[in-house]
N, C-alpha and C positions, 0 to 999 in steps of 0.2 A: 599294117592297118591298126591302128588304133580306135578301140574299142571299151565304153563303159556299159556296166550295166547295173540298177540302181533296183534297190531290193528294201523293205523294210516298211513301205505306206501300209496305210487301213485305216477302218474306222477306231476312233478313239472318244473318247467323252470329255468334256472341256474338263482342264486340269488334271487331265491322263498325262501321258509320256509316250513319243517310241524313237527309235532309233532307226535311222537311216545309214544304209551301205552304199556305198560305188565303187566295186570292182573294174579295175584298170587293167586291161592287155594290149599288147602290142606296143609298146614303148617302153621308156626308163621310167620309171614312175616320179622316181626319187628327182627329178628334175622338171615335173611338172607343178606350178603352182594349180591349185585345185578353187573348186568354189559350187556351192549350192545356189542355187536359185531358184523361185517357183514364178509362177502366173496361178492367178484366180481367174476364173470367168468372166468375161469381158473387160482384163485388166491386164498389163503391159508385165511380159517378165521383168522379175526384178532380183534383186543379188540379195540373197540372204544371210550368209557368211561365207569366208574366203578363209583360204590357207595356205601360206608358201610355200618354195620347198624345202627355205628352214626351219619351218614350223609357227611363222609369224602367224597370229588369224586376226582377223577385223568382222565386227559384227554389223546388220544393220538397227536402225536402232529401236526398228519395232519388237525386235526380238533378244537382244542384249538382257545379259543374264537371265536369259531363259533358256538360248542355246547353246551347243557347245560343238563346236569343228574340231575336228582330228583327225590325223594320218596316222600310219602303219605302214613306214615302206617295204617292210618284208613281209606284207601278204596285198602289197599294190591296193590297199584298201582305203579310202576316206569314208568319214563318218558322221554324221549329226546328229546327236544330241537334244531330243528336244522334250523340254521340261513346261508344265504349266499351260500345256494347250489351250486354245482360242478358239472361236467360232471363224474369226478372223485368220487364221494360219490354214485355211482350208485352200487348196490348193495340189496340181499337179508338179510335183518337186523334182527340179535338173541338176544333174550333174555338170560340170564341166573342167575340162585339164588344158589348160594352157602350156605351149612349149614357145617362147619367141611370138612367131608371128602365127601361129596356127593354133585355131580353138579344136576343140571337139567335144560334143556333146551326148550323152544319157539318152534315153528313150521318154524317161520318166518315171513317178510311179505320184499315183495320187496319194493324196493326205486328206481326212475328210475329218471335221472336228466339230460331232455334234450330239445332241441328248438323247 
C-alpha cells in the first residue's frame, strides 16, 4: 500500500518562503514520477510542479522561478520550494506519485499566504 504524507503548510506573509515535504512508503520511490498540486477554494486542482524519476522537473507558469521541486530518493522524500509567496498561492497543497497506470495521492496540507 502506498502511502504519502505531506508536511510543511502554514501561515506565511506574502514574500515569506516555506518548504514542503512528501514522505513516500510502500513502493520504489525511485521509480515514481512525483508532482505537487493545489486547489484554492472554489477552483479546480491544478499541477504546480512535477518531477521524474530522472530528476526532470517542469513548472507551471504561475509559479516558475519562484518554486523549486526536488527528490531525495534515499529518504523517499519530494520537496517544494517555495520562494516570493502570493496572496494568490493560498491553497490546500497535494502530493502525488505516479507509477504506469496508477496515481496516488497526499492528504494535503494547507498553505495560507496573508498579512
Amino acid at each position: 500500500q502506498v502511502q504519502l504524507v505531506e508536511s510543511g503548510g502554514g501561515l506565511v506573509q506574502p514574500g515569506g518562503s516555506l518548504r514542503l515535504s512528501c514522505l513516500v512508503s510502500g513502493g520504489i520511490f525511485g521509480f515514481f514520477a512525483m508532482g505537487w498540486y493545489r486547489q484554492a477554494p472554489g477552483k479546480q486542482r491544478e499541477l504546480v510542479a512535477a518531477i521524474t524519476s530522472g530528476g526532470s522537473a517542469n513548472y507551471a507558469d504561475s509559479v516558475k522561478a519562484r518554486f523549486t521541486i526536488s527528490r531525495d530518493n534515499a529518504k523517499n522524500t519530494v520537496y517544494l520550494q517555495m520562494n516570493s509567496l502570493k496572496p494568490d498561492d493560498t491553497a490546500v497543497y497535494y502530493c502525488k506519485a505516479n507509477a504506469l497506470h496508477d496515481d496516488y495521492w497526499g492528504q494535503g496540507t494547507q498553505v495560507t499566504v496573508s498579512s
